[in-house]
PDB file of N, CA, C and O in Angstrom:
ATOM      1  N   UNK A   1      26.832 -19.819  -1.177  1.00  0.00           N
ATOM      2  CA  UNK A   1      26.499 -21.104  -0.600  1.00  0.00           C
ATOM      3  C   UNK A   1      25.095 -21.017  -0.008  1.00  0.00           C
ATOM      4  O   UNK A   1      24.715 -20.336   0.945  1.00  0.00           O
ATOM      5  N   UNK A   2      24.457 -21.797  -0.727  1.00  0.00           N
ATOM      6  CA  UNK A   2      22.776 -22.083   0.476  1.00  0.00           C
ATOM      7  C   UNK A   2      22.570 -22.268   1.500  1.00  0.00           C
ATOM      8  O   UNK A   2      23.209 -23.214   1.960  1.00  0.00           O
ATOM      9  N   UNK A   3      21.832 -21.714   2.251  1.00  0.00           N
ATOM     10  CA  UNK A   3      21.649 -22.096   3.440  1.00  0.00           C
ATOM     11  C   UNK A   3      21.080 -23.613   3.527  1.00  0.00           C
ATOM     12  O   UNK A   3      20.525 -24.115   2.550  1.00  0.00           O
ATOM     13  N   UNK A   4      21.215 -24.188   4.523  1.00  0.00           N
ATOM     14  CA  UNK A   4      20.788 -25.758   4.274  1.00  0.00           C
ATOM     15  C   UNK A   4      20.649 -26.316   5.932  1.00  0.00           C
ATOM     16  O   UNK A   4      21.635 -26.318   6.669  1.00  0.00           O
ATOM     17  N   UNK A   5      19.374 -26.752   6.367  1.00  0.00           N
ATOM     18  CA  UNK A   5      18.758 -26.500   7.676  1.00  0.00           C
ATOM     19  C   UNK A   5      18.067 -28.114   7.685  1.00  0.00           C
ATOM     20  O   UNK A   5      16.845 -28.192   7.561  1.00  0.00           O
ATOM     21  N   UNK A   6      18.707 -29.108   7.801  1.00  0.00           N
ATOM     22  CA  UNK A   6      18.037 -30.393   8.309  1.00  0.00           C
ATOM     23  C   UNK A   6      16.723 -29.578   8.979  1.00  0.00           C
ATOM     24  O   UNK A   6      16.404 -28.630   9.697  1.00  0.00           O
ATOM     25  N   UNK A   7      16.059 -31.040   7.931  1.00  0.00           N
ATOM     26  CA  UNK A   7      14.464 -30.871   8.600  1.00  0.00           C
ATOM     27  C   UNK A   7      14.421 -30.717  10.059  1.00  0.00           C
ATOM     28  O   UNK A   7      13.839 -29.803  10.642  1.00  0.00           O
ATOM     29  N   UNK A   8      15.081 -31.680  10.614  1.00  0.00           N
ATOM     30  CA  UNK A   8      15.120 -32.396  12.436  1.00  0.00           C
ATOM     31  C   UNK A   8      15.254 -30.751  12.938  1.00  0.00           C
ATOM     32  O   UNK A   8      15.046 -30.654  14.147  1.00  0.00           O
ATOM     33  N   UNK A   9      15.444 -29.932  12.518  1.00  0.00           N
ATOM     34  CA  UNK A   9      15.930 -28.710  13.517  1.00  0.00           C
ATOM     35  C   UNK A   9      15.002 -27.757  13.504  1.00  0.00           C
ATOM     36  O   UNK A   9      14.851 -27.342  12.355  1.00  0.00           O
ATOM     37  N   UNK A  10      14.119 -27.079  14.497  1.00  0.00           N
ATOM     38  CA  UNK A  10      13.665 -26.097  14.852  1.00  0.00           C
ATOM     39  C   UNK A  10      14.438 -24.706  14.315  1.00  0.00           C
ATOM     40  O   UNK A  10      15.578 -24.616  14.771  1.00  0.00           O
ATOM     41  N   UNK A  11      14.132 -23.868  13.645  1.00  0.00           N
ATOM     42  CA  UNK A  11      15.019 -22.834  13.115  1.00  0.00           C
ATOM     43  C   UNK A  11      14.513 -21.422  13.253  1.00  0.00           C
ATOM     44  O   UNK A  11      14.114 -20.897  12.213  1.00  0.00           O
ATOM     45  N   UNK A  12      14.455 -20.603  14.557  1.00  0.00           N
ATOM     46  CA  UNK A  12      14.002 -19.667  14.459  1.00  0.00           C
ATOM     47  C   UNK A  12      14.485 -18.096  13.939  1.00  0.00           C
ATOM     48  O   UNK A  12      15.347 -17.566  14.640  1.00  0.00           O
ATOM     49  N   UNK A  13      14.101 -17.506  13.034  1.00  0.00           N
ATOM     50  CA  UNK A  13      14.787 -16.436  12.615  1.00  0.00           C
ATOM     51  C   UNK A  13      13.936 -15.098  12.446  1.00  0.00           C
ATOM     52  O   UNK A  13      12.847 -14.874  11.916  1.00  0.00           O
ATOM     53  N   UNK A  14      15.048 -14.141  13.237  1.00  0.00           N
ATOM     54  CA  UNK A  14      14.776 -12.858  13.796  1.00  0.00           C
ATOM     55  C   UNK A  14      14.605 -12.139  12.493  1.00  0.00           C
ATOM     56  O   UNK A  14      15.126 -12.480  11.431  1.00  0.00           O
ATOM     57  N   UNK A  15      13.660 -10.896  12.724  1.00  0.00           N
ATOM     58  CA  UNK A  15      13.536 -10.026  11.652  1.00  0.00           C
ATOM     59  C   UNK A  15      14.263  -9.562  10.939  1.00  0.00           C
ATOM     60  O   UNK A  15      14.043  -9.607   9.729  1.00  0.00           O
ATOM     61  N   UNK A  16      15.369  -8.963  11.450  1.00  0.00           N
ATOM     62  CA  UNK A  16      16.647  -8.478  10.575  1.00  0.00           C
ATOM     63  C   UNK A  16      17.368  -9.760   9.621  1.00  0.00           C
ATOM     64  O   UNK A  16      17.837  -9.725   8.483  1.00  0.00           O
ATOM     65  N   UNK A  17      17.247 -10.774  10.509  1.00  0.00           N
ATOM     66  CA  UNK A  17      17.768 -12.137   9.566  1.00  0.00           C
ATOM     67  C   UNK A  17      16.962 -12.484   8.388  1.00  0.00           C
ATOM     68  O   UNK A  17      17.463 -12.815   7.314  1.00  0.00           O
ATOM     69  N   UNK A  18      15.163 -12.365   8.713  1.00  0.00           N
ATOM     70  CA  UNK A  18      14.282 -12.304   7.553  1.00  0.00           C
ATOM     71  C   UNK A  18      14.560 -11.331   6.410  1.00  0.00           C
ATOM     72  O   UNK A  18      14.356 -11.759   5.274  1.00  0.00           O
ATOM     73  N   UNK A  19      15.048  -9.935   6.574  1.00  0.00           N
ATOM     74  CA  UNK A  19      15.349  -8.445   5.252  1.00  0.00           C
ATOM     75  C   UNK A  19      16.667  -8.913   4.824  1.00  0.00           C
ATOM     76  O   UNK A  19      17.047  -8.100   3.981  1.00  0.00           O
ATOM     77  N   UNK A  20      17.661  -9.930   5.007  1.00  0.00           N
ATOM     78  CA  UNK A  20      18.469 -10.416   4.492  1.00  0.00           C
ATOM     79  C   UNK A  20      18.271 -11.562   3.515  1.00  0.00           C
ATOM     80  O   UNK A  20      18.669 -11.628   2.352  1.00  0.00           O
ATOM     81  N   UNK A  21      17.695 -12.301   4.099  1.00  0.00           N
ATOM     82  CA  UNK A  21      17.229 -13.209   3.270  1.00  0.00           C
ATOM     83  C   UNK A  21      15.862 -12.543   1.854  1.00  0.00           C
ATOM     84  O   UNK A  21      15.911 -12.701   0.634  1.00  0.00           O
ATOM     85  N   UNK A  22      14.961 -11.931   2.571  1.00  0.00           N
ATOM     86  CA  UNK A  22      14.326 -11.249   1.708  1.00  0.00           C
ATOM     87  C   UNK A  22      15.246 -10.640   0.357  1.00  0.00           C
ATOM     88  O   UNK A  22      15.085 -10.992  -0.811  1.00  0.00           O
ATOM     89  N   UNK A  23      16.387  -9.494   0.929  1.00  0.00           N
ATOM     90  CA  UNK A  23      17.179  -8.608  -0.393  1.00  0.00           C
ATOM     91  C   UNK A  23      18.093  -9.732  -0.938  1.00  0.00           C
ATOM     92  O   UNK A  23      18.359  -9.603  -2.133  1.00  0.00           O
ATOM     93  N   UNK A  24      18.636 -10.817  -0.310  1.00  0.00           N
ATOM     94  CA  UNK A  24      19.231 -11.936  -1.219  1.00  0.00           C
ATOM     95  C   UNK A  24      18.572 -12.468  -2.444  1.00  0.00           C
ATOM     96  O   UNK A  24      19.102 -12.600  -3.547  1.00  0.00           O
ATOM     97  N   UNK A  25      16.955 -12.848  -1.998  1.00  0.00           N
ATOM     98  CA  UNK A  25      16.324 -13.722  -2.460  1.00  0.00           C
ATOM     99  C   UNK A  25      15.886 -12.854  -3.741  1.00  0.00           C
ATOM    100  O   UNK A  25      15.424 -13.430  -4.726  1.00  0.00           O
ATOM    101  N   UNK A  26      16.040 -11.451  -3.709  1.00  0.00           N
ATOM    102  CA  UNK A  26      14.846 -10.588  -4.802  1.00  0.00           C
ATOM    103  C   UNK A  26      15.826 -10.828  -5.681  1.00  0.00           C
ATOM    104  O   UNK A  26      16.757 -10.033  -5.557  1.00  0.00           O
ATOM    105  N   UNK A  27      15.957 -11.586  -6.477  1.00  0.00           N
ATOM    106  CA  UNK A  27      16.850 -11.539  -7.997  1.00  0.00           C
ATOM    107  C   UNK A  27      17.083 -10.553  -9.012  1.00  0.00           C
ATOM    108  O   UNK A  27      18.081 -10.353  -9.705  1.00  0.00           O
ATOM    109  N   UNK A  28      15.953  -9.967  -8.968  1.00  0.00           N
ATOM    110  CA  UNK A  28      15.887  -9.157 -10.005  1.00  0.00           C
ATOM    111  C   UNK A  28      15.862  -7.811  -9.312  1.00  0.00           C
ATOM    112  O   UNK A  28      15.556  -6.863 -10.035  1.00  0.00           O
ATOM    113  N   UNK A  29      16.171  -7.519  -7.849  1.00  0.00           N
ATOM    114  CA  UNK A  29      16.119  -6.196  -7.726  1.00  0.00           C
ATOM    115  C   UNK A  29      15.176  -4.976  -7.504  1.00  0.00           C
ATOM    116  O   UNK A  29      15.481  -3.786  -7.436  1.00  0.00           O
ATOM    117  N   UNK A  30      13.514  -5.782  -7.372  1.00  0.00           N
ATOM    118  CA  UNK A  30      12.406  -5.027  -8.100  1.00  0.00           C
ATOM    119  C   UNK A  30      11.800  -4.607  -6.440  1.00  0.00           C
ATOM    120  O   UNK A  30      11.006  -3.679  -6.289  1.00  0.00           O
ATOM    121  N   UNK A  31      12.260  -5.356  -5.397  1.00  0.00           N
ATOM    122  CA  UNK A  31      12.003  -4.904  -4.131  1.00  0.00           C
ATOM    123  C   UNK A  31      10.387  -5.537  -3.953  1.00  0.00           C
ATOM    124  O   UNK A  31       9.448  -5.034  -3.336  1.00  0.00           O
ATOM    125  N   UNK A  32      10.426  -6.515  -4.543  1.00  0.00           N
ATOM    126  CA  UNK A  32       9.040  -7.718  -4.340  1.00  0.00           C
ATOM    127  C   UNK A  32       9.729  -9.423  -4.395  1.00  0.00           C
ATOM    128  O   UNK A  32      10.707  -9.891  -4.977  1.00  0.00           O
ATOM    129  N   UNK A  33       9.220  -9.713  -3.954  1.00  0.00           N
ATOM    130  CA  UNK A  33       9.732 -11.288  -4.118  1.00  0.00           C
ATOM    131  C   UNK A  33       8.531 -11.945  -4.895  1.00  0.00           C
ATOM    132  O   UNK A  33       7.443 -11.864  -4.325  1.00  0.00           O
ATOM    133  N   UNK A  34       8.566 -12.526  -6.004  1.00  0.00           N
ATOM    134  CA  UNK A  34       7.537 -13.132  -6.847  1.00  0.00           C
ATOM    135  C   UNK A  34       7.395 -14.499  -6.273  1.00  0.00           C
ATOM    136  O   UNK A  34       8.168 -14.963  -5.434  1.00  0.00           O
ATOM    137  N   UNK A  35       6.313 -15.149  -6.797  1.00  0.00           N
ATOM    138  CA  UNK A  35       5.972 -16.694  -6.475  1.00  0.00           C
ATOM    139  C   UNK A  35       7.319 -17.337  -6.725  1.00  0.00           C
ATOM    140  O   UNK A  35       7.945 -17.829  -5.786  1.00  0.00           O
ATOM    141  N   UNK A  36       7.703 -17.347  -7.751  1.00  0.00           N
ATOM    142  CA  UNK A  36       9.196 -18.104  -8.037  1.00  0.00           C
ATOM    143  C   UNK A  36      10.337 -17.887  -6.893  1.00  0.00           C
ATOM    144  O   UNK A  36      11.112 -18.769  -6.524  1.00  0.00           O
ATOM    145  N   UNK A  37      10.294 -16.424  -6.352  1.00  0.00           N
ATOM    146  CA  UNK A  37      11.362 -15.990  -5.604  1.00  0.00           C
ATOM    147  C   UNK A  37      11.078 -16.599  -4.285  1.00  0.00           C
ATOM    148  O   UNK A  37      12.006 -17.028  -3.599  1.00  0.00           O
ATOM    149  N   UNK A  38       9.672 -16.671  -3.837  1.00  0.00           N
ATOM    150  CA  UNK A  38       9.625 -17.292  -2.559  1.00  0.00           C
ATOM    151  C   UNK A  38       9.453 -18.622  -2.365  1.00  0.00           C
ATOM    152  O   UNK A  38       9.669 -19.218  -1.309  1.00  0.00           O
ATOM    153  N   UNK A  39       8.982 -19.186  -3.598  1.00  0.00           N
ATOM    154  CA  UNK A  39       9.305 -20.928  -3.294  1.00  0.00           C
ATOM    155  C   UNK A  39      10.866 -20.947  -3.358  1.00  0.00           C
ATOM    156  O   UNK A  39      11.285 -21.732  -2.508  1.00  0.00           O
ATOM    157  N   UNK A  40      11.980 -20.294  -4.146  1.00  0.00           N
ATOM    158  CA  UNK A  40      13.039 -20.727  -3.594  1.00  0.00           C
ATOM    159  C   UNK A  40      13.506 -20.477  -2.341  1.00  0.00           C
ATOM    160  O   UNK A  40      14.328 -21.154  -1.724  1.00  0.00           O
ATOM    161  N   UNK A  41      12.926 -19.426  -1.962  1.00  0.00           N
ATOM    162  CA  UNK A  41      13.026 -18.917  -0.509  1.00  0.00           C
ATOM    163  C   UNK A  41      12.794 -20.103   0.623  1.00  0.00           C
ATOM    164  O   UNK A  41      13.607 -20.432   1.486  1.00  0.00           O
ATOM    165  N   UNK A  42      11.795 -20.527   0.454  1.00  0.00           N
ATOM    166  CA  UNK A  42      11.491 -21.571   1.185  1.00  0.00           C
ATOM    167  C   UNK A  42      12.398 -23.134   1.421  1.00  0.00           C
ATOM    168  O   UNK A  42      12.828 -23.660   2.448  1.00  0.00           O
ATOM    169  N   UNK A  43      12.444 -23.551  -0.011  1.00  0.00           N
ATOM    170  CA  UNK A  43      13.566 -24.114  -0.255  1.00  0.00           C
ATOM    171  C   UNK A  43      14.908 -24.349   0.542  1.00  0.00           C
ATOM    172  O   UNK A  43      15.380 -25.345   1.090  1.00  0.00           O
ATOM    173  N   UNK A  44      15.283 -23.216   0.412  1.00  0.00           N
ATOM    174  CA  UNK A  44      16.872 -22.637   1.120  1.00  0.00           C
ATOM    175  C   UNK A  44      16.507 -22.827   2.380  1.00  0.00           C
ATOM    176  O   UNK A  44      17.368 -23.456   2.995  1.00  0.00           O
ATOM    177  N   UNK A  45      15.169 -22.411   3.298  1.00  0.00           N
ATOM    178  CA  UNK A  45      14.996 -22.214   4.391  1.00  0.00           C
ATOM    179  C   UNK A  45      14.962 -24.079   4.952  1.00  0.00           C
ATOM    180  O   UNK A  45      15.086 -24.228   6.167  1.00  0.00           O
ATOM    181  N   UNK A  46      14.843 -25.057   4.309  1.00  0.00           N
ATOM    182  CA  UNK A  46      14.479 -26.443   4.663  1.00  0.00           C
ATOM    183  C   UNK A  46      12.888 -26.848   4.389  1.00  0.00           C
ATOM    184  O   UNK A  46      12.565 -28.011   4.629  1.00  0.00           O
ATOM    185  N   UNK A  47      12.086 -26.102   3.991  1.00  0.00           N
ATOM    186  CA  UNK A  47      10.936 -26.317   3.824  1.00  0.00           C
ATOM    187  C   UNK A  47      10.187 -27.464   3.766  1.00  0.00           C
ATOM    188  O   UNK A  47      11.194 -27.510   3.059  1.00  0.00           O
ATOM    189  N   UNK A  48       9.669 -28.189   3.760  1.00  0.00           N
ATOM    190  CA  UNK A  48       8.835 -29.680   3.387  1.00  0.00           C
ATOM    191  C   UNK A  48       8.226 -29.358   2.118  1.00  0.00           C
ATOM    192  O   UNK A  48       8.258 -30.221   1.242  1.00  0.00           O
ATOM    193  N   UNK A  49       7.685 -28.266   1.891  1.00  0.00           N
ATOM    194  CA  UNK A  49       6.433 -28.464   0.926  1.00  0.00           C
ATOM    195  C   UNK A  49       6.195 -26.461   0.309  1.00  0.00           C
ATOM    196  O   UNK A  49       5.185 -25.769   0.184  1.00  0.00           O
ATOM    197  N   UNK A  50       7.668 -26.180   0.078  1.00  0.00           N
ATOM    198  CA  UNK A  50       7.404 -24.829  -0.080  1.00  0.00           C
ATOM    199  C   UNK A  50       6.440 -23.875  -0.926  1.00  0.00           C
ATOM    200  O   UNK A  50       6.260 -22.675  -0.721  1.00  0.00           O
ATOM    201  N   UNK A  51       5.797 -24.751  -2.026  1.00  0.00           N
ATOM    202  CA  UNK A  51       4.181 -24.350  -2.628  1.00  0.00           C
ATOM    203  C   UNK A  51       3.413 -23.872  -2.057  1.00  0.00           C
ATOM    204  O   UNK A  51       2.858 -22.791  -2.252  1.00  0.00           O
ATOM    205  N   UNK A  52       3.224 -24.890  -0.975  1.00  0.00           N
ATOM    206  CA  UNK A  52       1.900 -24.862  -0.008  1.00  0.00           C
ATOM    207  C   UNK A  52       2.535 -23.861   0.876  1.00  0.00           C
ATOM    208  O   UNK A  52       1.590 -23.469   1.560  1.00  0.00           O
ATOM    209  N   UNK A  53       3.577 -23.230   1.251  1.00  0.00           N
ATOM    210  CA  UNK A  53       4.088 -22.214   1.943  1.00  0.00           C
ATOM    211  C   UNK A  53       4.036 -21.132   0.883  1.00  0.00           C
ATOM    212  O   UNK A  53       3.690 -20.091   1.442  1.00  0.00           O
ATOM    213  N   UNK A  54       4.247 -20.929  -0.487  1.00  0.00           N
ATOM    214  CA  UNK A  54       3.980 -19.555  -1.260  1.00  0.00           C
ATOM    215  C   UNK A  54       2.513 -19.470  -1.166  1.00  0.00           C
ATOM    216  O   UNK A  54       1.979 -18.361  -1.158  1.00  0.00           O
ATOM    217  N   UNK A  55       1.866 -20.476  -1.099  1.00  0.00           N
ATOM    218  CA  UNK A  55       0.372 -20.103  -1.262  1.00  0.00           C
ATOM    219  C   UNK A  55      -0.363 -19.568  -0.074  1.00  0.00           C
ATOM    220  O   UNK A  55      -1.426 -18.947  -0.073  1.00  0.00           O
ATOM    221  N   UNK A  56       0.548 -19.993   1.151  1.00  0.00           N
ATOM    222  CA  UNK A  56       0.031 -19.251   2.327  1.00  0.00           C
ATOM    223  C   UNK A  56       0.655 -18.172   2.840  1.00  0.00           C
ATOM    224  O   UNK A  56       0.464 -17.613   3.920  1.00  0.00           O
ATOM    225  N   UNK A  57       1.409 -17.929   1.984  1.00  0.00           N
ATOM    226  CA  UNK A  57       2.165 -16.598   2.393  1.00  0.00           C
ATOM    227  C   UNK A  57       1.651 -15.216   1.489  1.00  0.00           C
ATOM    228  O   UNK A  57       1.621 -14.042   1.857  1.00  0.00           O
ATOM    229  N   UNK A  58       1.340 -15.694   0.438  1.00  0.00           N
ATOM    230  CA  UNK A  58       0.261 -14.850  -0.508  1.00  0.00           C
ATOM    231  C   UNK A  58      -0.927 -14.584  -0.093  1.00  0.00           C
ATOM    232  O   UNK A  58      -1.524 -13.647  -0.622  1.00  0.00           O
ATOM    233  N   UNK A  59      -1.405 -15.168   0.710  1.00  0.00           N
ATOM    234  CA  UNK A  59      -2.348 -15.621   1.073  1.00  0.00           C
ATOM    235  C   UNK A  59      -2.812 -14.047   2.504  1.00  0.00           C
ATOM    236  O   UNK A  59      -3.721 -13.224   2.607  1.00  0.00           O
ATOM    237  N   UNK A  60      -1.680 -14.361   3.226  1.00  0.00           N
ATOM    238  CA  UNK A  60      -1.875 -13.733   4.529  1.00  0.00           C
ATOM    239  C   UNK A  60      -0.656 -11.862   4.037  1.00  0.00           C
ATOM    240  O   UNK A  60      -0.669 -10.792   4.645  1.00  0.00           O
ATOM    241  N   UNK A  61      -0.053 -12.151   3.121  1.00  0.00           N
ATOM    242  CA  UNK A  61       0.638 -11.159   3.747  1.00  0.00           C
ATOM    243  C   UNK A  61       0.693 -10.004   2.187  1.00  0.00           C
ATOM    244  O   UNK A  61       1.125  -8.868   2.382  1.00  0.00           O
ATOM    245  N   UNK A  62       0.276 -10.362   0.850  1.00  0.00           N
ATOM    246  CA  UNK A  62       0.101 -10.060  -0.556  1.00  0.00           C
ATOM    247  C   UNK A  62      -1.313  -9.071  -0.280  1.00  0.00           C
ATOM    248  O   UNK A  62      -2.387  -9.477  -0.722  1.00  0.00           O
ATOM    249  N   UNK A  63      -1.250  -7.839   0.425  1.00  0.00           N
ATOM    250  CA  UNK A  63      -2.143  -6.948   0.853  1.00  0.00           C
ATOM    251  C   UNK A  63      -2.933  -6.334  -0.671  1.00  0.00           C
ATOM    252  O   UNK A  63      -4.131  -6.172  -0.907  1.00  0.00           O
ATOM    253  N   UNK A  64      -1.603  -6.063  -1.618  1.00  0.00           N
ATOM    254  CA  UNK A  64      -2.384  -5.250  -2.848  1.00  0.00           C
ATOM    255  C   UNK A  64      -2.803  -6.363  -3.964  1.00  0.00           C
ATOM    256  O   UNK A  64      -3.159  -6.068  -5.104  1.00  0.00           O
ATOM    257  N   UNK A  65      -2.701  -7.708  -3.446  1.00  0.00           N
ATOM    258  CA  UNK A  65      -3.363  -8.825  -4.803  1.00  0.00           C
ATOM    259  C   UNK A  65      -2.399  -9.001  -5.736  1.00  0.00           C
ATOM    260  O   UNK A  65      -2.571  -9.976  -6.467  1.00  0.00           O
ATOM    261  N   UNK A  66      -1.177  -8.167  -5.976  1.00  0.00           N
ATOM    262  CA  UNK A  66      -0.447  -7.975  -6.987  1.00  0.00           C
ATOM    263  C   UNK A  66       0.653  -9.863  -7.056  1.00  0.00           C
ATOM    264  O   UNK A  66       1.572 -10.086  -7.845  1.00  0.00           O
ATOM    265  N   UNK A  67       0.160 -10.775  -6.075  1.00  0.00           N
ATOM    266  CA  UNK A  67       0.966 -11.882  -6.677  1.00  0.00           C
ATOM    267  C   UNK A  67       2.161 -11.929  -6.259  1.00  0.00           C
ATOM    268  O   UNK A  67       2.905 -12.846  -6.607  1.00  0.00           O
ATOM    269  N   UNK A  68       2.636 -10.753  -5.276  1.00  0.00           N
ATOM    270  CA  UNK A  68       4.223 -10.816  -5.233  1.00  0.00           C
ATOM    271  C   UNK A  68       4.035 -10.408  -3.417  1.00  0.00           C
ATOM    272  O   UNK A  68       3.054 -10.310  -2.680  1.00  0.00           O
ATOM    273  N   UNK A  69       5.554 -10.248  -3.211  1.00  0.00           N
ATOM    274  CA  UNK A  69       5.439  -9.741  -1.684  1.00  0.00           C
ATOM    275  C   UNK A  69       6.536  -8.539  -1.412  1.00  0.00           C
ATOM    276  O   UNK A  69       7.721  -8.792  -1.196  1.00  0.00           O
ATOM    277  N   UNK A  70       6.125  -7.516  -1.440  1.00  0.00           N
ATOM    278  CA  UNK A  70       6.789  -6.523  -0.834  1.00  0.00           C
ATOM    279  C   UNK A  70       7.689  -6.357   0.535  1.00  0.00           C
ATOM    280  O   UNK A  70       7.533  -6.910   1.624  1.00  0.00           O
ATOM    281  N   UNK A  71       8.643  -5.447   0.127  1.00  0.00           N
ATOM    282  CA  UNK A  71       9.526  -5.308   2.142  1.00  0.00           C
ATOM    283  C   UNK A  71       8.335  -5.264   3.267  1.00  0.00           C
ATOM    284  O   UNK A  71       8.241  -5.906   4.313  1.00  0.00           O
ATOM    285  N   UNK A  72       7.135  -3.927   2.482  1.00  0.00           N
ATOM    286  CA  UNK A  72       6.457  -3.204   3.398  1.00  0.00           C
ATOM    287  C   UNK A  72       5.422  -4.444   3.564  1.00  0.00           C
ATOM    288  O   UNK A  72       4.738  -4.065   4.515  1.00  0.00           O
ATOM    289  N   UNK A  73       4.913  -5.743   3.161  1.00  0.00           N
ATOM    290  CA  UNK A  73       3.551  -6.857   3.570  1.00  0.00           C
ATOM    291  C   UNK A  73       4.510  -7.953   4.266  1.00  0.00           C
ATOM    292  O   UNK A  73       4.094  -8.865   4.980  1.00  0.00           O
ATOM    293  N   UNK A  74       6.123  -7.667   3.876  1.00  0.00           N
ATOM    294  CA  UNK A  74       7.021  -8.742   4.125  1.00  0.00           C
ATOM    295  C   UNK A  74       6.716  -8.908   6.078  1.00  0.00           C
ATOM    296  O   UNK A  74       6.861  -9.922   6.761  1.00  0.00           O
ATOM    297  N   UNK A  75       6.257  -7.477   6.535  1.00  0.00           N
ATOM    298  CA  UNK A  75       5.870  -7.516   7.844  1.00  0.00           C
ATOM    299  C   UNK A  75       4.678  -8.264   8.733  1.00  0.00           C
ATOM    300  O   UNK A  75       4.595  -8.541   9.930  1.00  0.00           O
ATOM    301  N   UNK A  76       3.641  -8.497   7.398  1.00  0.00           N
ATOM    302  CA  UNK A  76       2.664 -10.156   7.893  1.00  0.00           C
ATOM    303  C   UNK A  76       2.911 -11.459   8.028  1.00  0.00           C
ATOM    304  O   UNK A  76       2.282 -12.349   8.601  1.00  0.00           O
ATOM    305  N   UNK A  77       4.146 -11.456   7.285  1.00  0.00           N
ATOM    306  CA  UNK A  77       4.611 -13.262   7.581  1.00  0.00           C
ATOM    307  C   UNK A  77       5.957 -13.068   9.167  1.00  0.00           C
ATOM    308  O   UNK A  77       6.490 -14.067   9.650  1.00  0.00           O
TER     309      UNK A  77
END
């Protein structure tokens, strides 16, 4: 079942709650979350505009350029 978070609500979530959602979200197992994996990520989370959230999350936390997001950069967002 998805998580599903009315916009109206403030939703703050602790780190350990983030490496859950992170190892849910990796589909394939590869221990990166790809562009695809984190716009659904966002999604699930209630997002408005979760694009513009992969692009800033690549942005700030995609240390080796490689396009994806690791456990170990998962620590900049």
């Amino acid at each position: 079942m998805p998580l599903y978070v009315p916009k109206s609500i403030n939703l703050t979530i602790n780190e350990e709650q983030v490496k859950v959602i992170f190892k849910e979200q990796d589909t394939n197992g590869d221990g990166r979350l790809s562009k695809e994996e984190l716009s659904k990520t966002f999604e699930k989370l209630g997002s408005r505009n979760p694009g513009w959230r992969v692009r800033r999350s690549l942005h700030h936390a995609d240390a080796d350029g490689d396009g994806s997001i690791s456990v170990d950069e998962l620590e900049q967002l």
